[in-house]
N, C-alpha and C positions, 0 to 999 in steps of 0.2 A: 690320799693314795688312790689311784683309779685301780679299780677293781678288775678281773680278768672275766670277763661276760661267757659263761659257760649255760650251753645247751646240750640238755641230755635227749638222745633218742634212744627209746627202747620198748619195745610191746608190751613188753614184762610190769604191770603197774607197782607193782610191790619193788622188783628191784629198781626200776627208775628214780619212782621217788624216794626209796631209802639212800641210794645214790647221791642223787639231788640233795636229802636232809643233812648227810655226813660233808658231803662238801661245803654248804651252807657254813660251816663253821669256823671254816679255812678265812682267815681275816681279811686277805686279797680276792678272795673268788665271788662272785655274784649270780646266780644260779637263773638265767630269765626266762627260760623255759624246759617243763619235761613234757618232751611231746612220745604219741603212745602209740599214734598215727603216722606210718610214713608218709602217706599219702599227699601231708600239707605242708613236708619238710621245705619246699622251695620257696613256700609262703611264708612259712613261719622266718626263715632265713632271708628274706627278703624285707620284711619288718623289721626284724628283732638285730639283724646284723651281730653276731655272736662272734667272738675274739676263738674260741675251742667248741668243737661239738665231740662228744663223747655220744661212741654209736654201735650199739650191739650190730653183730655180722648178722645175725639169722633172725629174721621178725617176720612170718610168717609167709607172704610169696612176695616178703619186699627183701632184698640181699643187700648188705650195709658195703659190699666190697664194691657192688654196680653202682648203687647208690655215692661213695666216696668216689667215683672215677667221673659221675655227670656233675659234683658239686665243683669238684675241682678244676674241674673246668670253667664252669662259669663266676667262680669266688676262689682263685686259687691264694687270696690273701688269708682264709680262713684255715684253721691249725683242724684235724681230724682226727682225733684218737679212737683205733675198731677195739673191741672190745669183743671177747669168745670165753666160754668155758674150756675153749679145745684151744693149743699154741698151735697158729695157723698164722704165722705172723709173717710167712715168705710171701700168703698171697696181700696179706696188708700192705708189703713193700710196694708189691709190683701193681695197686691201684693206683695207689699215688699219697696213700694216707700218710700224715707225720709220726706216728705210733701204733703200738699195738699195747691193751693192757689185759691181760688174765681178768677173769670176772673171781677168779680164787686171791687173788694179792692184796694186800692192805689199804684200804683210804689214803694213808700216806704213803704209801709208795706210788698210786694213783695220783697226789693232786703234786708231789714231783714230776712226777712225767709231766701233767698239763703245766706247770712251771718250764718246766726243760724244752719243750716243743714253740710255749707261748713266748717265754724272756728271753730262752738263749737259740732260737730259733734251731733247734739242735732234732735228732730224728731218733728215737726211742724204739728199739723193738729189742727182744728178747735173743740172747743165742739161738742157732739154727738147729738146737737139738732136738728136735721134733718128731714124734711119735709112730708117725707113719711118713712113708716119701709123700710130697706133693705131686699132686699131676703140673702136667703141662699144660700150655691153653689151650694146643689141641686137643686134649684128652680130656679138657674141660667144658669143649665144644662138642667132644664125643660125647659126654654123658649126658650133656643137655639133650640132644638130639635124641638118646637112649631116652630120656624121663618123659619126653613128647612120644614115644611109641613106635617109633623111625625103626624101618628095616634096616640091618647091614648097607642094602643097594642103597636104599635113599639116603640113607646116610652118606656113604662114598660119592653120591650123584651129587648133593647140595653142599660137600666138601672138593669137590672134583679130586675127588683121591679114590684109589683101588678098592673094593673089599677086601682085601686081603690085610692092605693098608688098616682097613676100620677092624677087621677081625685082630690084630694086633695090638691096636690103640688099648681095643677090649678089655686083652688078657692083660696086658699092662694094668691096664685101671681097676681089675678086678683082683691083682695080688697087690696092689697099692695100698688098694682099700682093705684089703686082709676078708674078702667076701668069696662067696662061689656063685653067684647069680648076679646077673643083670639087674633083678628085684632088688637083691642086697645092695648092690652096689649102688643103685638111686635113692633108695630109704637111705643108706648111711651120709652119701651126698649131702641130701638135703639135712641130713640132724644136724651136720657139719657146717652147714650153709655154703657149703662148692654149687649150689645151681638151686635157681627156684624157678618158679612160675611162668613172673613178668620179664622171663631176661631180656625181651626184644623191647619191651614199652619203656 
């Protein structure tokens, strides 16, 4: 029987590899990499050629939703399962990934999804019942710009849109986020993994 070649990415070493060990057992899956490092993922995928990657959204200023939108593009044959502690699985859709799985959900309900995505070529995410509203892209381009320290103006300058325009987006994304500060709203962002770092790299 060929085996389903699954690569886990995750910073987390303890959950990665306990990840990796639970799946290990699944009689169809073969586990060829836990990488800890994003930094090597194109390498590593470019070796290893993996059938599933299983990929936490937030690892530290690398973002698993940006990261799923340049692999996909260059290996759109490979299956992409994001992975969060938080149901953010609207923005999972709109990367282009094939699933979304809770980092709270069972092994087996996990290595059915990588089954459902891998055999029946099928697309997994959870009801849109979701905790907080999502932002939009713009409003997701707003807060990037907020977490680099962008005034209102520069902001609207390098958006070619109004302040008023960007003071709106704002208050939007700051009752989204259930926050009262700018601060708030980029600290939660990023616990969230909505915007890191390297968004331009």
């Amino acid at each position: 029987m060929e085996k389903i070649k699954i690569m886990v990415v995750d910073d987390h070493q303890m959950f990665g590899s306990g990840i990796a060990a639970l799946l290990e057992k699944e009689k169809d899956f073969e586990v060829i990499d836990v990488l800890h490092n994003p930094s090597i993922l194109r390498e590593r995928i470019s070796k290893l050629n993996p059938n599933v990657i299983l990929m936490d959204i937030r690892m530290g200023s690398y973002n698993g939703i940006e990261l799923t939108d340049k692999i996909k593009k260059e290996y759109p044959h490979i299956k992409i399962i994001l992975m969060s502690g938080f149901n953010i699985s609207c923005l999972a859709k709109d990367c282009g990934a094939d699933a979304f799985a809770s980092k709270e959900e069972s092994i087996s309900s996990l290595a059915q999804t990588i089954r459902k995505v891998y055999i029946d070529k099928a697309v997994v995410f959870p009801s849109d019942e979701i905790s907080f509203n999502l932002l939009t892209k713009t409003e997701l381009t707003v807060l990037q710009y907020m977490s680099e320290d962008l005034t209102r103006k520069e902001i609207a300058q390098k958006m070619y849109i109004s302040e008023k325009t960007v003071t709106n987006h704002i208050t939007s994304i700051l009752r989204k986020l259930n926050t009262r500060s700018r601060v708030g709203a980029i600290m939660k962002a990023v616990q969230l993994g909505l915007i890191s770092s390297n968004m331009n790299k």
